[in-house]
C-alpha positions in Angstrom: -8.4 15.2 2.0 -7.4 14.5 5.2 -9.0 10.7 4.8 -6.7 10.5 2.1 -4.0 11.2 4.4 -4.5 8.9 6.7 -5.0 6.5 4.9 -1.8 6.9 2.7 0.1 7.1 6.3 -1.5 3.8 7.3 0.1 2.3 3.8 3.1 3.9 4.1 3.0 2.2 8.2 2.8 -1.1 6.6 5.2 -0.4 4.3 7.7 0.6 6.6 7.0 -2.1 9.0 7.3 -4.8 6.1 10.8 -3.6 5.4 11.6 -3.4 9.2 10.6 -7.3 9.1 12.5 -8.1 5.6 15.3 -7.0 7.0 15.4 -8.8 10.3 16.9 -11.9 8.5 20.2 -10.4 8.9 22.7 -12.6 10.9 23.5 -10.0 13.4 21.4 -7.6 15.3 24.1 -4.8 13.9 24.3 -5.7 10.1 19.9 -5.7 10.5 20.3 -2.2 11.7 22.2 -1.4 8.8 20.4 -3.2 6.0 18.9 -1.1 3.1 15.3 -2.5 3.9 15.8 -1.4 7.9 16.9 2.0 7.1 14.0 2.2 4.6 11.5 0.9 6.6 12.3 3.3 9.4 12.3 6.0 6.8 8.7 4.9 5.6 7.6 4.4 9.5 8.7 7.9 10.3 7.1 9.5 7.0 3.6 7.4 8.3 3.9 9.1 11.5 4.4 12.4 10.2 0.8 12.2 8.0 -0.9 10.4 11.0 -0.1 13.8 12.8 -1.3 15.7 9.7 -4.4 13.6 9.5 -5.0 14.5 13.0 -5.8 18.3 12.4 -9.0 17.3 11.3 -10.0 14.0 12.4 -10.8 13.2 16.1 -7.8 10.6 17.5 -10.7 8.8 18.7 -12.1 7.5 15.1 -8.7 7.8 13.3 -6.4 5.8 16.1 -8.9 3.2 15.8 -9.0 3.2 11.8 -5.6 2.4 12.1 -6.5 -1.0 12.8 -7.1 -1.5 9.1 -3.2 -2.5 9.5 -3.9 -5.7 11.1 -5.6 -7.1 8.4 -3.1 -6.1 6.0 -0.1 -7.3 8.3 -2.1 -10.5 8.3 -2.2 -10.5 5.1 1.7 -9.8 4.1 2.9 -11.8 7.1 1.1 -15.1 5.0 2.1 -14.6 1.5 4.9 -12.2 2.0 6.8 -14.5 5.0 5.0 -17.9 5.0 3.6 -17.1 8.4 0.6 -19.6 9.2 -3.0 -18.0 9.8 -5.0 -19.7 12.2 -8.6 -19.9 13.0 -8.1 -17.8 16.1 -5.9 -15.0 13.9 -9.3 -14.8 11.0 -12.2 -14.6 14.2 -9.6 -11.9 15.5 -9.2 -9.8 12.9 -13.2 -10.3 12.4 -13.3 -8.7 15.7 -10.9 -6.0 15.2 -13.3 -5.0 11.9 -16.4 -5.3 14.2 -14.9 -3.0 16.1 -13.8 0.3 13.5 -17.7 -0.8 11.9 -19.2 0.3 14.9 -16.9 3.2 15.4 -17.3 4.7 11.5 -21.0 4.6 12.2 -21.0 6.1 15.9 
């Protein structure tokens, strides 16, 4: 159950933080602050933050902060098809590393 959690609060994260970025094309730092997607998207990040802490009543921070990581990929992911942001071969043998990493950790 509390798998489940986290990993619905690391969707609802990347959620949150694709709104905060959708909305960041407004023309002034203000009317961003007050666009639909920013208000969302802090709504979202807040809600991920508030099942992280759930999630944390029965998983050790030191295996869930670093599953959390699973948000790189996906912010890879949205940032290229979502935003047209290039992926290089330095950001793939990055994230390669960064899934090396939690591996090793879900196995210690």
């Amino acid at each position: 159950m509390y798998w489940v959690i986290l990993a619905v609060a690391i969707a609802t994260s990347m959620a949150g933080q694709t709104l905060l970025k959708a909305g960041a094309g407004a023309a002034t730092f203000y009317a961003q602050l007050l666009d639909w997607r920013t208000m969302l998207g802090l709504v979202l990040y807040g809600a991920a933050a508030i099942l992280y802490i759930v999630a944390l009543r029965r998983i050790p921070m030191s295996v869930a902060l670093p599953f959390t990581a699973a948000s790189y990929v996906a912010a890879l992911i949205i940032g290229h098809y979502g935003f047209g942001e290039p992926i290089s071969p330095q950001h793939i043998a990055a994230i390669g590393l960064i899934c090396a990493g939690v591996v090793l950790l879900a196995f210690a």
